[in-house]
C-alpha positions in Angstrom: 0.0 0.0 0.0 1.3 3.2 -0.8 1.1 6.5 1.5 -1.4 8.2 -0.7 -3.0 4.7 -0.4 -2.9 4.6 3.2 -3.9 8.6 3.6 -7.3 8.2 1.5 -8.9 5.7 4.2 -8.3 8.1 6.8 -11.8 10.0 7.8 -10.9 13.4 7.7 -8.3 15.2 5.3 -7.2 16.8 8.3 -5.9 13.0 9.7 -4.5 12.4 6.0 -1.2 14.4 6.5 2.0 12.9 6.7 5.5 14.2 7.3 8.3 12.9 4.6 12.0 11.8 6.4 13.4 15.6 5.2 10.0 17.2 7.3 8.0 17.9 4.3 4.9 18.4 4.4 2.8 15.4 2.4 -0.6 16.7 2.1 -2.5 15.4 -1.2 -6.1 16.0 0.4 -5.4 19.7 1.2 -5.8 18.4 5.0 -3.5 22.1 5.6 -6.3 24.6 4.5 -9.2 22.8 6.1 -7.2 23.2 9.5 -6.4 26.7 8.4 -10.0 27.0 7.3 -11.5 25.6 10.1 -13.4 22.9 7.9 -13.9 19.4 8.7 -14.0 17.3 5.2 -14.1 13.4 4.6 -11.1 12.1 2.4 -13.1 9.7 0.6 -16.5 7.7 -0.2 -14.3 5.2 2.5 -15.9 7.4 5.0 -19.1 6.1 4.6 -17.9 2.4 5.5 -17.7 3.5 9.4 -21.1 4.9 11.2 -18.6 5.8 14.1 -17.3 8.3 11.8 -20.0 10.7 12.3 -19.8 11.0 15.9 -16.2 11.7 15.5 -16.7 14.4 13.1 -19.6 15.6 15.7 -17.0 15.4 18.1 -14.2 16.9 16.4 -16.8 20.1 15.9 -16.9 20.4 19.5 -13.3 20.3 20.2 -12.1 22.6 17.4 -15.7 24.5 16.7 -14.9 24.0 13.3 -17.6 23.7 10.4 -18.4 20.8 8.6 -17.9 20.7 4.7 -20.9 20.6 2.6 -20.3 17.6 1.3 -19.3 15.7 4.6 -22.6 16.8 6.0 -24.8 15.5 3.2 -22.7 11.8 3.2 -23.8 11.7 6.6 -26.9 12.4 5.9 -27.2 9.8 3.5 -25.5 7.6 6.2 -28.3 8.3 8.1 -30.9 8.2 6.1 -29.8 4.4 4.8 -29.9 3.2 8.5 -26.0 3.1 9.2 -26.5 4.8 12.1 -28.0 2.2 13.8 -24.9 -0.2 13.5 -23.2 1.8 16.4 -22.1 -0.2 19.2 -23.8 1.4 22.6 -20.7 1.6 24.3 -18.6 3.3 21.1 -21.4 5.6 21.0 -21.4 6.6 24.4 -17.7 6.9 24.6 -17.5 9.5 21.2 -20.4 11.3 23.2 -18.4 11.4 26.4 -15.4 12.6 24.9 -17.3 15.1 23.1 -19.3 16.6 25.7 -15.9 17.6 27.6 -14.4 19.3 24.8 -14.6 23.2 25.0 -17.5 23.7 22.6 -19.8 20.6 23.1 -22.7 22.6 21.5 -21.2 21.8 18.6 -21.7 17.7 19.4 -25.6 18.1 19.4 -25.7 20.7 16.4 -23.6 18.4 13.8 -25.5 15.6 15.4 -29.2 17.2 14.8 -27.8 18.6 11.2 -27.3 15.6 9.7 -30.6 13.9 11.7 -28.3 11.2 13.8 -29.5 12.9 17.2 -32.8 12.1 16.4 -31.6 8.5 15.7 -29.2 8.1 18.7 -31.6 9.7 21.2 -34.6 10.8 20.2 -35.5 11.7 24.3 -32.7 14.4 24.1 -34.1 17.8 22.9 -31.1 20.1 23.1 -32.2 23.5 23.9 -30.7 26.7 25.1 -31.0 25.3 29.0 -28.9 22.6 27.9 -26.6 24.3 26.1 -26.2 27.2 28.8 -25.6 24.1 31.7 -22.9 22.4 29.4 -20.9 25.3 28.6 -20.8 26.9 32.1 -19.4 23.0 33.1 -16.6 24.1 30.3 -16.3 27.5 31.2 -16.0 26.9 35.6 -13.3 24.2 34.8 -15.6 21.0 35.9 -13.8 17.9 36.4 -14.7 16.1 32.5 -16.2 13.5 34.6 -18.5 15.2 36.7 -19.8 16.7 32.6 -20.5 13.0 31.7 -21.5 10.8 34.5 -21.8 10.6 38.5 -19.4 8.8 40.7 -21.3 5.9 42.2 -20.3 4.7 45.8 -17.3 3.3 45.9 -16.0 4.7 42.4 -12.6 5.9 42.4 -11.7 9.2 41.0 -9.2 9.0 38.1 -7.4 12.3 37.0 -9.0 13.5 33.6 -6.5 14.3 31.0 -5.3 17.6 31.4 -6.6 20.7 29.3 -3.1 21.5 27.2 -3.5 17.9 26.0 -6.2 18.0 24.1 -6.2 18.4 20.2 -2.3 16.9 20.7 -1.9 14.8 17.1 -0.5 11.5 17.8 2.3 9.9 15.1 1.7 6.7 14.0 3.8 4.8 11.3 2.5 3.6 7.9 3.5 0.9 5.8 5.4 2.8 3.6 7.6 4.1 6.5 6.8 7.8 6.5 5.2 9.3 9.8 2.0 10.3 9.6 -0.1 11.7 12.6 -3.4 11.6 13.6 -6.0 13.9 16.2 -6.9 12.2 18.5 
């Protein structure tokens, strides 16, 4: 598999950079001016072959408050609309939702959600509404614990430490076959 090979199944063309051995930049997806743009765009029609990929872009929204491409939101609308959505395992979904909900703008989760009619899907009890959105980004603003945003402690729980602030949005490298590093957000 080649590197351009290996960079076109990525999900987003911000995850479908690579760095070459001399440092330069490998971008064929123009992954570069989305993150400059503040766009979040599928690679490929391979994006369609994972329903979890519309919670990350959901959650991605939320950490960056970026927009979603045109064309990203309409293949996950068709995603949607052809039932894919229902394929999520409960606990993946609840661990994209958790994940998102503690990221600085989790408005964003429920708005990409609702766009592209997966909130409606996932959980049709929720109606987000200004209350909710108001409660969730005063947790974000007053600095409470990620876990305290997503769940109570039941008797006996330990705490764990969250990850810390300055970590999040970090890109982690991973190798490819074709020995170039390549990162990914995580």
């Amino acid at each position: 598999m080649t590197l351009e090979e290996d960079l076109r199944r990525r999900d987003l063309t911000l995850n479908a950079m690579a760095r070459a051995e001399d440092g330069a930049l490998i971008d064929p997806f123009g992954g570069e001016r989305d993150l400059r743009d503040g766009v979040l765009r599928h690679v490929s029609e391979a994006f369609a072959e994972d329903p979890v990929r519309i919670l990350r872009v959901a959650r991605f929204a939320a950490r960056f408050d970026f927009r979603v491409a045109q064309e990203t939101a309409a293949l996950m609308r068709r995603m949607v609309d052809a039932g894919e959505i229902e394929d999520l395992v409960p606990d993946r979904l609840w661990q994209e939702l958790a994940k998102g909900l503690v990221e600085p703008h989790p408005r964003r989760l429920f708005e990409v959600l609702a766009d592209c009619g997966a909130l409606a899907r996932l959980l049709p009890e929720l109606i987000p509404d200004e209350a909710l959105h108001a409660a969730l980004a005063r947790a974000a603003r007053e600095g409470a614990p990620p876990r305290a945003r997503t769940r109570a402690r039941g008797p006996g729980r330990r705490r764990r430490a969250s990850r810390a602030p300055e970590s999040r949005g970090r890109r982690r490298p991973c190798s490819t076959r074709s020995g170039v590093t390549a990162t990914t957000w995580t």
